[in-house]
N, C-alpha and C positions, 0 to 999 in steps of 0.2 A: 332650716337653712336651705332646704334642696327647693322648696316653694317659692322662698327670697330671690333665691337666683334665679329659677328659670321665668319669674313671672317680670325682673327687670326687661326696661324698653331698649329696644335694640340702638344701634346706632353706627356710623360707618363705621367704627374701629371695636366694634366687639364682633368678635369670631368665634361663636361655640363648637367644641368638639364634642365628638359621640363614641366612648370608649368600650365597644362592644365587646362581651365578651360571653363565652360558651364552652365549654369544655378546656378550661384551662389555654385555650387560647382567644388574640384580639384582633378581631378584624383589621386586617389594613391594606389600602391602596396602593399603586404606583403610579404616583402622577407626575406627568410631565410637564413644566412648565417653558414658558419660552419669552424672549426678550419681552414682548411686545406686550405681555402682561404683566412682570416680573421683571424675572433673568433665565436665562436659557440654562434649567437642572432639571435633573430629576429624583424624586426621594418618595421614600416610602411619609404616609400619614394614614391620621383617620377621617372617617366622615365627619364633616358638617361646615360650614361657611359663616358668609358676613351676612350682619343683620341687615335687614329695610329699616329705615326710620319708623316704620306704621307697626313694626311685629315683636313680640315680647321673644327673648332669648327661647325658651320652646318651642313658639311656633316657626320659628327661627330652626332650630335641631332639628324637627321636624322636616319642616320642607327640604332641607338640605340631605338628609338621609333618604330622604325619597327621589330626590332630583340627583340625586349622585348613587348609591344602589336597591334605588326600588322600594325599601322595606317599609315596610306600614306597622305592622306588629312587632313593635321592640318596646320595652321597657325604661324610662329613665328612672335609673333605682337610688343613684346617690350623687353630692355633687364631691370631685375630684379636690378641685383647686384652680387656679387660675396663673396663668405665664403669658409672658410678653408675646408675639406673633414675631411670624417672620418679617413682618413690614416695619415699621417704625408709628410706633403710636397703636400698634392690635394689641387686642388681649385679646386672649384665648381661655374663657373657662368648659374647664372638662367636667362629662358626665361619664357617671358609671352606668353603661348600659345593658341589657338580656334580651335576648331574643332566639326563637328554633327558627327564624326565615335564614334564607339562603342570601346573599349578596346578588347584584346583578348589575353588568358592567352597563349602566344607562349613560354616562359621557364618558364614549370613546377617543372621542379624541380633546381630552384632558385627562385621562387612565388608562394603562395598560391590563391593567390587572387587580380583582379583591381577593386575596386570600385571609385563611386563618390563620396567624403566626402564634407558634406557642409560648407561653412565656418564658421556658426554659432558654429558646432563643432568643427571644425579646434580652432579659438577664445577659446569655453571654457574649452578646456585644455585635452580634451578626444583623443587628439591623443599624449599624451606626450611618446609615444613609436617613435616619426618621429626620423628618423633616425639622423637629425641635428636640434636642435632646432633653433638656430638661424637662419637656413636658415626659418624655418617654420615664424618666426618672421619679418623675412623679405619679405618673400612674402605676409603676411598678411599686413606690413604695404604699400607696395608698391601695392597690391588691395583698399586699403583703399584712398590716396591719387590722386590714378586713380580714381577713384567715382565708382570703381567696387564692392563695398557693399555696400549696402542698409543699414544699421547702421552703425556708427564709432564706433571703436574700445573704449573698457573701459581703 
């Protein structure tokens, strides 16, 4: 299944994410958005973006993990699932990602910030700004049934 997905061809309305995780927590950004792209918010997500016509959803994750925080050495370990985008007509299928590199703030001015959120916080509700809830819900619950937390879910 994880082969399936990442080798499909890309196309303007698939947007893959990269659900990085280490130490019991998941990388994630603060990006700002503004009218002129969008709408003018700003919310916590993860890496990764829209496909080119020419690039399969990996090289797709790829590029965008590097063109958004640097990393070259990560892992795609399994695939998530897949939810609607915040535009109308995106999908978003998520990967379960690993990696020891560090984040690096490579577009400043569309991020303030990568940290590592734990999922203890992830869980109790303190990032309800993520840009998609239900994708947050679903990588929570697909860490959960991986045995990747250490407590189940309330």
């Amino acid at each position: 299944m994880l082969i399936d997905q990442l080798s499909k061809m890309g196309n303007s309305f698939l947007c893959p994410g990269a659900v990085i995780v280490r130490d019991q927590k998941i990388l994630m950004g603060l990006r700002h958005y503004t009218k002129d792209k969008w709408k003018d918010i700003s919310v916590w997500t993860i890496p990764g973006g829209r496909c080119d016509d020419v690039e399969n959803v990996e090289t797709t994750l790829r590029r965008e993990v590097l063109e958004e925080i640097g990393m070259t050495d990560f892992e795609i370990c399994d695939f998530i699932d897949e939810v609607s985008g915040a535009k109308e007509g995106d999908v978003v299928p998520l990967f379960f990602c690993t990696t020891a590199q560090e984040p690096q703030l490579m577009e400043p001015e569309k991020f303030s910030q990568w940290e590592w959120v734990s999922i203890d916080e992830c869980r109790s509700g303190n990032m309800r700004d993520f840009i998609n809830p239900l994708a947050l819900e679903k990588i929570l619950y697909f860490l959960e049934v991986s045995g990747l937390i250490d407590e189940p879910l309330l």
